[in-house]
C-alpha positions as CSV (number, residue, x, y, z in Angstrom):
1,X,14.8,-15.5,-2.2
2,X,15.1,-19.1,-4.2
3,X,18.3,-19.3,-5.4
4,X,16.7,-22.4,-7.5
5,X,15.1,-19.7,-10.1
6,X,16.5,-19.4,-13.1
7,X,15.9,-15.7,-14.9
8,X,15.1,-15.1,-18.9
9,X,17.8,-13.9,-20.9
10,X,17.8,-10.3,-22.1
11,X,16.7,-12.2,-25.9
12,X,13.8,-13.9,-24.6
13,X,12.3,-10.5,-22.6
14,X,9.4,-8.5,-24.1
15,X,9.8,-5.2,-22.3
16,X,13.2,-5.4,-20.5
17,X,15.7,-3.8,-22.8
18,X,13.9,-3.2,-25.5
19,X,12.7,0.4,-26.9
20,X,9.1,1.5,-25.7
21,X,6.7,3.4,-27.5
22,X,5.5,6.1,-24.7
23,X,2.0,7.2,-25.8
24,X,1.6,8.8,-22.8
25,X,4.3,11.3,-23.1
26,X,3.3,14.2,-25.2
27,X,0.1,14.9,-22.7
28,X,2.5,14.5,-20.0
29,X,4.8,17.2,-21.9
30,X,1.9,19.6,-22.5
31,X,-0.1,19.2,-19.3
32,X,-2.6,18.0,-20.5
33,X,-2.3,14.8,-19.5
34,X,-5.4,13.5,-16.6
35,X,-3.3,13.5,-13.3
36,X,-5.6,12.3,-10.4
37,X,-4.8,15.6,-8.3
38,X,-7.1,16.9,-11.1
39,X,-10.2,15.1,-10.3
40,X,-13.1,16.9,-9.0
41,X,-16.4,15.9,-7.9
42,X,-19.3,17.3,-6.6
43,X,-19.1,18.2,-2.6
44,X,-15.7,16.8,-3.1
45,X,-13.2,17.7,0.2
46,X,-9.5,17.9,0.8
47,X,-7.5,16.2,4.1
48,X,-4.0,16.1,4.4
49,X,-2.6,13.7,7.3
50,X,-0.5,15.6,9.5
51,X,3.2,13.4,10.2
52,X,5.1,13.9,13.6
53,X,8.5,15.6,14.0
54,X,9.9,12.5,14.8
55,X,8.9,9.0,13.6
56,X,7.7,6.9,16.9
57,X,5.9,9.8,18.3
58,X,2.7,10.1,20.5
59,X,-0.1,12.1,20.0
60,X,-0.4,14.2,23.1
61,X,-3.2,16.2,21.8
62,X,-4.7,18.2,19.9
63,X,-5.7,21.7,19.5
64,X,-8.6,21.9,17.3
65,X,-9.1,25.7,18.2
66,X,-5.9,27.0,16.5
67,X,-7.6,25.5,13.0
68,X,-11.2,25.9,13.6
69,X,-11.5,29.8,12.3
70,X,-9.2,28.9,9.0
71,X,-11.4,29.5,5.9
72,X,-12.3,26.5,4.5
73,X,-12.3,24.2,7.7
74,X,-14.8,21.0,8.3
75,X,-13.1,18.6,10.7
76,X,-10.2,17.1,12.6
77,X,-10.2,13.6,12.3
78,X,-7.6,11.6,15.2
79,X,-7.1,8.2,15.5
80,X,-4.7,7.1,18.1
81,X,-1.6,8.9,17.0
82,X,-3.0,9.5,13.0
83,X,-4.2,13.1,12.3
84,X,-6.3,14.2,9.2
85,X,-7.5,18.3,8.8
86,X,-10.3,17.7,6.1
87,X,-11.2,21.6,4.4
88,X,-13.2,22.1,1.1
89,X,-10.0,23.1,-0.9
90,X,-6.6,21.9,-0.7
């Protein structure tokens, strides 16, 4: 860090300590606010990255058979020790 830099007072700030208005509240509040977990488009898919028990970890393998038959399934995707299961809904 340089020690050399000198920081704005509280006066002199434009955001910092001042009152904000929040436009974006109310459709927060209500829900109906556009959250990207509520995009959709078409032949849109889902994957969800799979994290070890313990950080540090190497992939042995794995067992695409155990996922293969759930509803929904498309792929495995491994690379190296990162492991993605795509399916058509979350």
């Amino acid at each position: 860090m340089n020690e050399a830099v000198s920081l704005k007072r509280t006066a002199e700030c434009s955001v910092i300590g001042k009152p904000l208005l929040r436009v974006d509240l109310p459709g927060k509040v209500t829900g109906s606010h556009p959250y990207l977990q509520n995009l959709r488009f078409p032949r849109m898919v889902h994957a969800r990255v799979l994290h070890p028990p313990i950080t540090g970890s190497t992939l042995v393998k794995v067992d695409r058979k155990s996922v293969a038959t759930l509803s929904g399934f498309i792929d495995i995707v491994v690379k190296r020790d990162f492991v993605a299961v795509v399916c058509e809904q979350e």
